[in-house]
C-alpha positions in Angstrom: 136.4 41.5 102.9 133.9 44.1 104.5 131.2 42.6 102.3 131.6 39.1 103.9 132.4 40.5 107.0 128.4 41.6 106.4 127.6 38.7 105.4 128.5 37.0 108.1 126.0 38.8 110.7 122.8 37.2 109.1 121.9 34.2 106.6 121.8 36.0 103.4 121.8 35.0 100.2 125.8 35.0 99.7 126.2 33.4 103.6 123.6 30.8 102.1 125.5 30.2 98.4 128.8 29.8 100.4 127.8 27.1 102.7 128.3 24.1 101.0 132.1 25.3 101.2 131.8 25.6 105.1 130.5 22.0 105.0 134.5 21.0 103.3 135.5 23.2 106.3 133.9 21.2 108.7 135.3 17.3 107.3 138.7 19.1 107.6 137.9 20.0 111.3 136.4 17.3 112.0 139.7 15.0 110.7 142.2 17.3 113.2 140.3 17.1 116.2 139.9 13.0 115.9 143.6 13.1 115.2 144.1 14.4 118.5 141.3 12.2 119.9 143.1 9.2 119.2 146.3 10.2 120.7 147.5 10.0 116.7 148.8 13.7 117.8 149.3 15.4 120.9 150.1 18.2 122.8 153.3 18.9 123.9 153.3 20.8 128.0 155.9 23.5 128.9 157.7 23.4 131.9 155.6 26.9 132.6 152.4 27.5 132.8 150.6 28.7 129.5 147.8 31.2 128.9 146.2 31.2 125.9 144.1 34.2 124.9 142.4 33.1 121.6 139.1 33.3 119.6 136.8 31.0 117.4 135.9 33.8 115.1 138.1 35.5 112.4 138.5 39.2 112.8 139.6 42.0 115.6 137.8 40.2 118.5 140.1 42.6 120.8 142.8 39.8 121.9 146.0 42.2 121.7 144.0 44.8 124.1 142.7 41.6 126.0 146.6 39.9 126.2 148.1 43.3 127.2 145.7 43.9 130.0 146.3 40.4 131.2 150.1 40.6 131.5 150.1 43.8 133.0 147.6 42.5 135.3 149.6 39.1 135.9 152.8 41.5 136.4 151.3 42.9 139.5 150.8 39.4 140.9 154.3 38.7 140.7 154.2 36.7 137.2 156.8 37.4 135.0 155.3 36.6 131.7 156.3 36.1 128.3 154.1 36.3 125.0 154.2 33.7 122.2 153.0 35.1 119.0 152.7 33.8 115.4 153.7 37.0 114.1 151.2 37.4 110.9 152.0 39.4 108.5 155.9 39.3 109.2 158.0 38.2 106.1 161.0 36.6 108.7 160.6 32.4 109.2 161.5 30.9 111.9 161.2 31.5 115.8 162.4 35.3 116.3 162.6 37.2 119.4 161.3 40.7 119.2 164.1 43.1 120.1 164.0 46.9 120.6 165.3 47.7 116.7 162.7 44.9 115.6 160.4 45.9 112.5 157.0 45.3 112.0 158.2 43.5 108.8 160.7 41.2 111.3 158.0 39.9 113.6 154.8 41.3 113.0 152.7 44.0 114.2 151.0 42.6 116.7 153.7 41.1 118.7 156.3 44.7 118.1 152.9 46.4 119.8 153.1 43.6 122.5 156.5 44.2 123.3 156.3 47.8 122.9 153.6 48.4 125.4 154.8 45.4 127.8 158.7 45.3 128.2 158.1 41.6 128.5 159.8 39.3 125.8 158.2 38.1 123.2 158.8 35.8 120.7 157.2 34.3 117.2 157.3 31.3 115.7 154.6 29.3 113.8 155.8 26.0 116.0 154.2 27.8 119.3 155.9 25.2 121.7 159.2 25.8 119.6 159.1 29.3 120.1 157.9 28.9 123.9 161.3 26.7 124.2 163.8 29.1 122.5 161.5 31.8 124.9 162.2 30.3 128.0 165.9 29.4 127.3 166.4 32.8 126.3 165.0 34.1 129.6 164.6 31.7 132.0 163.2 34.1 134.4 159.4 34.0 132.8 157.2 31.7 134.9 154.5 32.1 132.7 153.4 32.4 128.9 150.9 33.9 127.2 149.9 32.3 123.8 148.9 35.4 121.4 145.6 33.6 119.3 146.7 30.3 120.0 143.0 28.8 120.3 143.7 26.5 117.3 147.3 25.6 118.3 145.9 22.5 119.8 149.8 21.3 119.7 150.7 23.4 122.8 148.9 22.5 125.9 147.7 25.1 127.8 146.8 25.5 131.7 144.0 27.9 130.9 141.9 30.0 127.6 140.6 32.8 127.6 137.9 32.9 124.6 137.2 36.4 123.2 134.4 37.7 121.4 133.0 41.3 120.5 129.9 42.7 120.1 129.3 40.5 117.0 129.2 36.8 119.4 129.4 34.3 116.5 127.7 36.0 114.1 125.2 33.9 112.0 127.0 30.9 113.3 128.2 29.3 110.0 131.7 28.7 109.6 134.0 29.7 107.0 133.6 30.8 104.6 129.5 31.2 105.1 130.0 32.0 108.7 133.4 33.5 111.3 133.7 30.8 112.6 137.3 29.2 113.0 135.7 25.8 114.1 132.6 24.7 115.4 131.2 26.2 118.8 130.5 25.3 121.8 133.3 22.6 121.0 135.6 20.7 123.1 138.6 22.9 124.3 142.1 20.8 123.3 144.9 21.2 125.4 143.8 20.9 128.8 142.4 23.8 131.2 140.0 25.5 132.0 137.6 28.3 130.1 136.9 31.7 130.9 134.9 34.1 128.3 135.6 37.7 127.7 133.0 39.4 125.1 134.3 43.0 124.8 133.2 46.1 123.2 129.7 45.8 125.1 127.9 49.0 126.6 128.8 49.7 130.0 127.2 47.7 132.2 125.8 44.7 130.1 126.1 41.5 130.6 128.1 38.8 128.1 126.0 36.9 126.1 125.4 33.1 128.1 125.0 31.3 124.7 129.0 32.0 124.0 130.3 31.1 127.5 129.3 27.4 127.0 128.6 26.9 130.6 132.1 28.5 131.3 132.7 31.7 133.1 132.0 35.0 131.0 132.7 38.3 131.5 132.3 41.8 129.5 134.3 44.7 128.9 134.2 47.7 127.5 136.8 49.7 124.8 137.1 53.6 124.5 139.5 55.6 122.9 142.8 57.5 125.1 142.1 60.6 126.0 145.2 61.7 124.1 147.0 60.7 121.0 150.9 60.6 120.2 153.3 61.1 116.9 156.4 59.3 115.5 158.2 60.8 118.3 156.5 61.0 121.3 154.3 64.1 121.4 151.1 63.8 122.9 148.3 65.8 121.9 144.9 65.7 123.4 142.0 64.3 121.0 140.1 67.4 121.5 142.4 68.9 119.1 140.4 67.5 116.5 136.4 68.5 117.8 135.4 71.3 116.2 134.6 74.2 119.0 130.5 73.9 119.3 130.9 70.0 119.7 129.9 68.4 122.7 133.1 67.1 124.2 132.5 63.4 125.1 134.6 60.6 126.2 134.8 57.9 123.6 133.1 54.7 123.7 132.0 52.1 121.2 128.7 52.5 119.3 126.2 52.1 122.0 128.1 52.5 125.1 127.1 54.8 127.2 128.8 58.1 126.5 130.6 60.0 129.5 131.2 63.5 129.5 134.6 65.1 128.9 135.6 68.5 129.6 135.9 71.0 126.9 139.1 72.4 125.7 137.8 75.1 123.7 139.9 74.7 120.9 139.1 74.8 117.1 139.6 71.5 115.4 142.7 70.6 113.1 142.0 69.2 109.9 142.1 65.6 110.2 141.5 62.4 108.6 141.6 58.6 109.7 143.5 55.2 108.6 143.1 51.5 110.1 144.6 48.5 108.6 142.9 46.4 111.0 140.3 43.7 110.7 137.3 46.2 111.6 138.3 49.8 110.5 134.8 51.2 110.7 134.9 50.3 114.3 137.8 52.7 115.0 136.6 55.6 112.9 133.1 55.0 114.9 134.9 55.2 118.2 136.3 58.9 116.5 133.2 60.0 115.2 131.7 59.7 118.6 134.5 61.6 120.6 133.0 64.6 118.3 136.2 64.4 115.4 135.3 65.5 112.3 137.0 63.3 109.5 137.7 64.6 106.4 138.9 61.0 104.6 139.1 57.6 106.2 141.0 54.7 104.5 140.2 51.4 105.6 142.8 49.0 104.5 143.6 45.8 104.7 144.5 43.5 108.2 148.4 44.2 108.5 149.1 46.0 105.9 153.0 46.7 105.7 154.2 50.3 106.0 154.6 51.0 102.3 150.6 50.1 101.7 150.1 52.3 104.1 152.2 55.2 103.2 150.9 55.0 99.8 147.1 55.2 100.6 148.2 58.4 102.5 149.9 60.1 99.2 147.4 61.6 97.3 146.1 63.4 100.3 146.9 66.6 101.0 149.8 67.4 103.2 148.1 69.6 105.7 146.3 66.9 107.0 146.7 65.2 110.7 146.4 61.1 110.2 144.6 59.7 112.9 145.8 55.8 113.5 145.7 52.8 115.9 148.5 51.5 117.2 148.9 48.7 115.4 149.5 50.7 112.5 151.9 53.4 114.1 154.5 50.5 114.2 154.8 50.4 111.1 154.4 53.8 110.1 156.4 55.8 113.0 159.6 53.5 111.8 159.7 54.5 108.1 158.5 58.5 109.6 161.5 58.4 111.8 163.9 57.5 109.4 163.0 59.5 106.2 163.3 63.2 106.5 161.6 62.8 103.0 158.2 61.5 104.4 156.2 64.6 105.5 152.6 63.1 106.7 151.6 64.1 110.0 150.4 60.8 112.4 148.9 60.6 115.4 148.2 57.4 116.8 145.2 56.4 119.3 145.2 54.0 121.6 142.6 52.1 122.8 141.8 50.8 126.3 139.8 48.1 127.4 138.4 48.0 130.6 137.9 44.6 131.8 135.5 43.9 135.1 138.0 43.4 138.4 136.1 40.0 138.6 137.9 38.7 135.0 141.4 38.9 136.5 140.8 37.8 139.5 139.5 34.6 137.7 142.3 34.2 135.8 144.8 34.9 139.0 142.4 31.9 140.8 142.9 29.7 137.7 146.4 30.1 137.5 147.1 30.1 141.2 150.2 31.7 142.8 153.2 32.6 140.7 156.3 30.4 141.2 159.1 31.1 143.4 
């Protein structure tokens, strides 16, 4: 995967032998979107409004970070959202709703990390309107929804998108499998609403790129690392547990951000090492490497790998080690950690924040208006 993910930044030789699949791709686009056209399908409109926070390229764009900072956000305003989520990776069917004893495995990673850092409900279901219905009779206090990667739903009309890109934009603008691109773009947005842009991951204080916005608003934000990290059961422990002594403490930012000083703890660095099942794991061992950690081993592994994937990378390692993860993994792993005295690999997870520009919210409050009584 890391060698299309390559790929996919230039016009190389592989990008070039795979594009006569991307053309296939395209007919099969093409077909859906004059389905919906015609009126031959349509979209279905909840009695709530509906925020979709989606992207037209495959890979960690940063929508969970972008969707949690948008319903805390919307919770200030006096929304009281809900999140519809596909749920990938989960091995369940069906529309679920994520409860407090919910596994990774029930409901996916994504939305138990949604729920977890939110308190709002959350719900998954491949039918998104399905599982926006069983949402809303289930609590019929939410007065808004937020559609988890729901770009391509086009059955679920929405009152306003928020795109997301990274750093990477569209990449050599090909789509799949030549290109990461889900479907053409610019394209028409289905589902009613209007666009706002988000490109994240940027250095502090650039601008988004204007070719992705389409002519719609665009924004940029930036993505650093906590300032502390936590274990199965709650502990925090400061990252500068892990920078050696004589290393420059500095606050963590993706590669080319501007760095910001930290203060020093003066401590001598654990032994550490680093796992990500995630769709860009060099990205989070980067954003380590520059806070000054020294990694002994990092293990990147596959988009939402399950729990026992990931405990099994970690076993022939030795047990002395701290594990340095994101969060999307540590809902998998702190589960099984909790719950097996015979597990004895210490994990730390990191979160990461994204800082998105005061003038992004307050375009999505404008768009979506006033909350309802």
């Amino acid at each position: 995967m890391q060698t299309l993910q390559r790929a996919w930044l230039g016009r190389g030789p592989l990008a070039c032998l795979l594009w006569p699949l991307s053309l296939l791709y395209l007919a099969v686009w093409m077909l859906r979107s004059a389905l919906y056209r015609s009126g031959l399908k349509g979209s279905t409109r909840l009695p709530v409004p509906v925020l979709v926070v989606g992207n037209v390229v495959v890979g960690g764009s940063g929508k969970t970070p972008t969707l949690i900072g948008l319903v805390q956000h919307l919770q200030a305003l006096g929304w009281r959202p809900g999140v519809l989520s596909r749920g990938h990776g989960r091995r369940s069917t069906g529309c679920l709703p994520v409860q407090p004893d919910s596994s990774a495995a029930q409901v996916g990673d994504e939305p138990l990390l949604i729920a977890q850092r939110t308190g709002v409900p959350v719900t998954v279901g491949r039918n998104r309107v399905a599982a926006g219905r069983a949402l809303l009779a289930a609590h019929p206090e939410v007065n808004l929804l937020l559609c988890d990667d729901g770009m391509q739903h086009w059955a679920l009309a929405r009152d306003l998108t928020v795109l997301v890109f990274d750093a990477r934009g569209c990449g050599n603008g090909w789509l799949l499998p030549a290109g990461m691109l889900r479907q053409p773009w610019p394209a028409p947005v289905w589902g009613g609403g209007p666009l706002i842009v988000l490109q994240t991951g940027l250095a502090a204080g650039a601008h988004p790129d204007p070719a992705l916005a389409a002519g719609a608003p665009a924004f940029a934000a930036t993505r650093r690392l906590a300032d502390q990290a936590y274990d199965a059961q709650g502990q925090r422990v400061a990252l500068q547990r892990w920078v050696p002594a004589s290393t420059p403490a500095r606050a963590c930012v993706e590669p080319g951000m501007a760095e910001a000083s930290a203060p020093a703890h003066g401590l001598g660095a654990a032994r550490c090492a680093a796992l990500a099942g995630i769709a860009q794991p060099e990205a989070f061992f980067a954003l380590l490497r520059q806070r000054g950690i020294a990694l002994q081993h990092t293990l990147a592994l596959p988009d939402h790998a399950d729990a026992s994937t990931l405990l099994q990378a970690l076993e022939p390692y030795p047990s002395d080690l701290d594990w340095l993860c994101t969060e999307k993994d540590a809902v998998k792993l702190f589960g099984e950690l909790r719950q097996r005295s015979d597990l004895a690999f210490k994990v730390f997870a990191v979160a990461l924040e994204q800082e998105g520009p005061s003038g992004f919210y307050a375009a999505v409050a404008h768009a979506l208006g006033h909350p309802a009584p």
